[in-house]
C-alpha positions as CSV (number, residue, x, y, z in Angstrom):
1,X,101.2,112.2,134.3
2,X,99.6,109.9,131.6
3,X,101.6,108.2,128.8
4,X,100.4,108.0,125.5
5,X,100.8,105.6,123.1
6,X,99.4,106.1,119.7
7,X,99.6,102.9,117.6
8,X,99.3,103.1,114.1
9,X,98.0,99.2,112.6
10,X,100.8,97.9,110.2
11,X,100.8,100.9,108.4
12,X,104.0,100.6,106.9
13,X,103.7,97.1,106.6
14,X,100.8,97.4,103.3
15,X,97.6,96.4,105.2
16,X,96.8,100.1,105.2
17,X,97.1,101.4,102.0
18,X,94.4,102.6,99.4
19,X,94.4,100.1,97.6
20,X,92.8,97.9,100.1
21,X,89.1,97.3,99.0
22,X,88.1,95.6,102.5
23,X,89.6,98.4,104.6
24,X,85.9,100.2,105.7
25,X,84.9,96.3,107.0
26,X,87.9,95.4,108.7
27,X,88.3,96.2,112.7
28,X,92.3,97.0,112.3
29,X,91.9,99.5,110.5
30,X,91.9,102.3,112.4
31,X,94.3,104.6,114.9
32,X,94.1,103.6,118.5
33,X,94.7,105.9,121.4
34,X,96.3,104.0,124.6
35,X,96.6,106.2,127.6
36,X,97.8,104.9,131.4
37,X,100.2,106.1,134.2
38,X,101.8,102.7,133.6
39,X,104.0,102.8,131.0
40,X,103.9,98.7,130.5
41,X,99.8,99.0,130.5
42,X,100.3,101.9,127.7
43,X,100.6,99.0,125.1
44,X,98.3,97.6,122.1
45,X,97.5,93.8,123.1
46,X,95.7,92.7,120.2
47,X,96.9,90.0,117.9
48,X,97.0,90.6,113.5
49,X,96.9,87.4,111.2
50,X,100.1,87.0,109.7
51,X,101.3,89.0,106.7
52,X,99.9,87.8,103.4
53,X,102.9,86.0,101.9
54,X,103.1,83.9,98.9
55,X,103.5,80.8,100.3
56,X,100.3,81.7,102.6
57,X,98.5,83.0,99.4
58,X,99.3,80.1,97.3
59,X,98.3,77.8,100.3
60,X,94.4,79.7,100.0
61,X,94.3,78.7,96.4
62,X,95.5,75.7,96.5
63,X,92.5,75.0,100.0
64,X,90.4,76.6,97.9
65,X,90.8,73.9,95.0
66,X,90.6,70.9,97.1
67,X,87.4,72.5,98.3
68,X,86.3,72.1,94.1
69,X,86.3,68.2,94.5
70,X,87.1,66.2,91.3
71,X,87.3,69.2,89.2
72,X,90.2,71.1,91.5
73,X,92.2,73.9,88.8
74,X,90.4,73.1,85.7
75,X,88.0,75.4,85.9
76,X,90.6,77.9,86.4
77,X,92.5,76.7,83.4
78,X,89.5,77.0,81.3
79,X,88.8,80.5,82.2
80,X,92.3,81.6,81.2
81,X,92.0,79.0,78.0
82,X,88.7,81.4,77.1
83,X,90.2,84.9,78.1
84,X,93.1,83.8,75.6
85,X,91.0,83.2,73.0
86,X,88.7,85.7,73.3
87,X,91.9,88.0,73.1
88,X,92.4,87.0,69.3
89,X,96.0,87.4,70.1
90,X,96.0,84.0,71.1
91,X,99.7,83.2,72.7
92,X,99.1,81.7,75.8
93,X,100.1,85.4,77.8
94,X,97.2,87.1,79.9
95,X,97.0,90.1,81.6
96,X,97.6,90.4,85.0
97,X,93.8,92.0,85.4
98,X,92.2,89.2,83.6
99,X,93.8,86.8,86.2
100,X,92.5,88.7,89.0
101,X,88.9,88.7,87.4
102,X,89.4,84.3,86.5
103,X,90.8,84.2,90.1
104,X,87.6,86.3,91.4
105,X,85.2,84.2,89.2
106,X,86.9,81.0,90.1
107,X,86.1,82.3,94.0
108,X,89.6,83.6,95.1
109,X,88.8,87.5,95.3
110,X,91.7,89.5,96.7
111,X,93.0,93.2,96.3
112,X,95.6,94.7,94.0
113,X,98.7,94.0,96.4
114,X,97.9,90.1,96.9
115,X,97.7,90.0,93.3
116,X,101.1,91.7,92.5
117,X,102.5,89.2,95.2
118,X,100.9,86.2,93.4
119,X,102.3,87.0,89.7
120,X,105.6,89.1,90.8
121,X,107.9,85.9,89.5
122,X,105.7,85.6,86.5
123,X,105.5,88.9,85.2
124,X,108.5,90.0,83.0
125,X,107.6,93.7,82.8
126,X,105.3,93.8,80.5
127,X,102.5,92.9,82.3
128,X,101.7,90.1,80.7
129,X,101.8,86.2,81.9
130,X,102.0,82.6,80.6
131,X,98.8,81.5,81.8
132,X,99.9,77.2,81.4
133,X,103.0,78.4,83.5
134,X,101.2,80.4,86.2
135,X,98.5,77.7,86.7
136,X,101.6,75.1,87.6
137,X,103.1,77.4,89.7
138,X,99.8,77.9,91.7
139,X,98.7,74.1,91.4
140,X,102.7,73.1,92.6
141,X,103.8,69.6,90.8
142,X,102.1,66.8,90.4
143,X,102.7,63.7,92.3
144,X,105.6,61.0,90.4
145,X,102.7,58.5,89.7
146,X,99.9,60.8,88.0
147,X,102.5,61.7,85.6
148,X,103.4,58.0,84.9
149,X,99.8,57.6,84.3
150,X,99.2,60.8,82.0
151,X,102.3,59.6,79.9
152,X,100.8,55.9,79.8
153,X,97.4,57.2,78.4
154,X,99.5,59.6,76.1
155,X,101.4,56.6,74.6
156,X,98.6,54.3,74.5
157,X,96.7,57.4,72.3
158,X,99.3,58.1,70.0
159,X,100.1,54.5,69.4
160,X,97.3,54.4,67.6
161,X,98.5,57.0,65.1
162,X,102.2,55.1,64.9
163,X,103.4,57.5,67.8
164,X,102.1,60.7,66.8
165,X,98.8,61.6,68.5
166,X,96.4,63.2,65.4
167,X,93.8,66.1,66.7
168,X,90.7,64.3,65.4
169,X,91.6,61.1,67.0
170,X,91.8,62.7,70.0
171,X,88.2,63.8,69.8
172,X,87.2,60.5,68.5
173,X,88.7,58.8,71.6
174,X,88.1,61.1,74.1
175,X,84.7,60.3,76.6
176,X,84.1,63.9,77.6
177,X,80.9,63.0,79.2
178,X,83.3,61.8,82.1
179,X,85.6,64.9,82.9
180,X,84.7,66.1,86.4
181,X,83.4,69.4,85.0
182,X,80.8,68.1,82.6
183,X,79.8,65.4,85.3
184,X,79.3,68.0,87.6
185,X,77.6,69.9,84.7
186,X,79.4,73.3,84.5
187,X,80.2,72.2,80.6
188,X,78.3,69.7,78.2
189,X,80.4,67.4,75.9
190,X,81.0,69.7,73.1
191,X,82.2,72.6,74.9
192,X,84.9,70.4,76.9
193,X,86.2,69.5,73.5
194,X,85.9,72.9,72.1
195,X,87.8,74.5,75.3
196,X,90.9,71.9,74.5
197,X,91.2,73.1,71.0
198,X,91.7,76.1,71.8
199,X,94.1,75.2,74.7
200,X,96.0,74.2,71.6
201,X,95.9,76.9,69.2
202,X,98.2,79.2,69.1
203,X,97.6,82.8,67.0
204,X,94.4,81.3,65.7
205,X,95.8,78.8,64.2
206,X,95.0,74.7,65.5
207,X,97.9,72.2,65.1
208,X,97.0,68.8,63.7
209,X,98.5,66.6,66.3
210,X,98.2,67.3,70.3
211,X,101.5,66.7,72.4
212,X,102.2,65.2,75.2
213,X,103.1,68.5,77.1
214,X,99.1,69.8,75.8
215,X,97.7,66.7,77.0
216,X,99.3,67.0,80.7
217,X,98.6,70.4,80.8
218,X,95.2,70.2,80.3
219,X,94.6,66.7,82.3
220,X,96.9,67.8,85.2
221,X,94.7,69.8,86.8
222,X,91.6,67.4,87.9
223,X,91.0,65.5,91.1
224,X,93.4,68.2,93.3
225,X,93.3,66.8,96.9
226,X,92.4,63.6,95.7
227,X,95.0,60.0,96.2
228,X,96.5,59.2,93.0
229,X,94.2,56.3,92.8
230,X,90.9,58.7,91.9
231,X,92.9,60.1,89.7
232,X,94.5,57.9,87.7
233,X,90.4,56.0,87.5
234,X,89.2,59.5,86.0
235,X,91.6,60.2,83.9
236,X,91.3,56.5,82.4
237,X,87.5,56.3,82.2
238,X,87.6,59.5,79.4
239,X,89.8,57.2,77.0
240,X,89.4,53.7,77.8
């Protein structure tokens, strides 16, 4: 008499569902038929990858951005700084489909049940998400020293403005020519400058004077994977 073993591939464990997009490609999915007289040879051998968890998702972005060189989560950041605009609503809250479609153009494709794993602690209900949040979250915190270094160029800024950092200063001071993504030339000057503005304006409207917490955000994000030393050499070369 033959055993059967019918063996149904993580089925109730997500990898088979219909929302997976890759599921024609992959090999595992599929139902296997395992027949013997032996009831220990009646058995599935193979070996799966591990689940997709968020700590293994966050992991694949965060490879994925060392792979990016100097500019690392900047790009990133500047898609969501030009979905936000382009929104007109302008409050710093995406949608969770226009961070699958910056994650996708950034080069991190996945399907709909990664994505809900990725934003799950960042979406309130309404479907919406504080991009400048999220991008921390999948970046992780920055090292003691390159925030000692983004508050030093802060202060040395706004000293010139007795302590309050003006906008057009700013501009005035800032060397775009040497932030990683107009080196690499994704962005000339201009639009570098532009895509900071409107990382500051909120409903439209731009404040006169940048603080300290829009100037990390926006600087925080460059030479990922990089020692603190490249870092802190960028970062000073666009104001010094």
């Amino acid at each position: 008499m033959h055993l059967l073993t019918i063996v149904i591939v993580s089925e109730f464990k997500g990898t088979c569902t219909v929302d997976s997009l890759s599921k024609p490609d992959a090999s595992f999915y599929f139902w296997r038929v395992v027949t013997s007289q032996n009831p220990s040879d009646a058995v599935d051998n193979r070996t799966f990858p591990p689940e997709a968890t968020l700590d293994i998702l966050l992991e694949e972005i965060r490879k994925l951005a060392r792979s990016k060189g100097a500019t690392g989560f900047s790009l990133l950041r500047l898609f969501f700084i030009i979905i936000d605009k382009n929104s007109k609503v302008n409050d710093g809250k995406i949608d969770i489909e226009d961070i699958s479609r910056c994650l996708a153009k950034w080069g991190f494709d996945m399907n709909a049940r990664f994505l809900k794993t990725l934003v799950s602690s960042h979406d309130n209900g309404s479907g919406l998400v504080n991009y400048r949040e999220y991008i921390d979250f999948l970046r992780g915190p920055i090292s003691g020293r390159r925030l000692d270094v983004l508050n030093a160029v802060y202060e040395q800024l706004a000293a010139l403005n007795t302590g309050e950092l003006t906008l057009n200063t700013f501009l005035n001071l800032f060397k775009a020519e040497n932030h990683p993504l107009v080196y690499a030339g994704t962005f000339t000057e201009n639009e570098i400058k532009s895509f900071f503005v409107d990382s500051l304006s909120f409903h439209e409207k731009v404040p006169k004077f940048v603080t300290n917490i829009s100037f990390l955000d926006f600087f925080s994000d460059i030479f990922y994977g990089y020692d603190d030393d490249a870092f802190e050499n960028s970062l000073r070369s666009m104001f010094s």
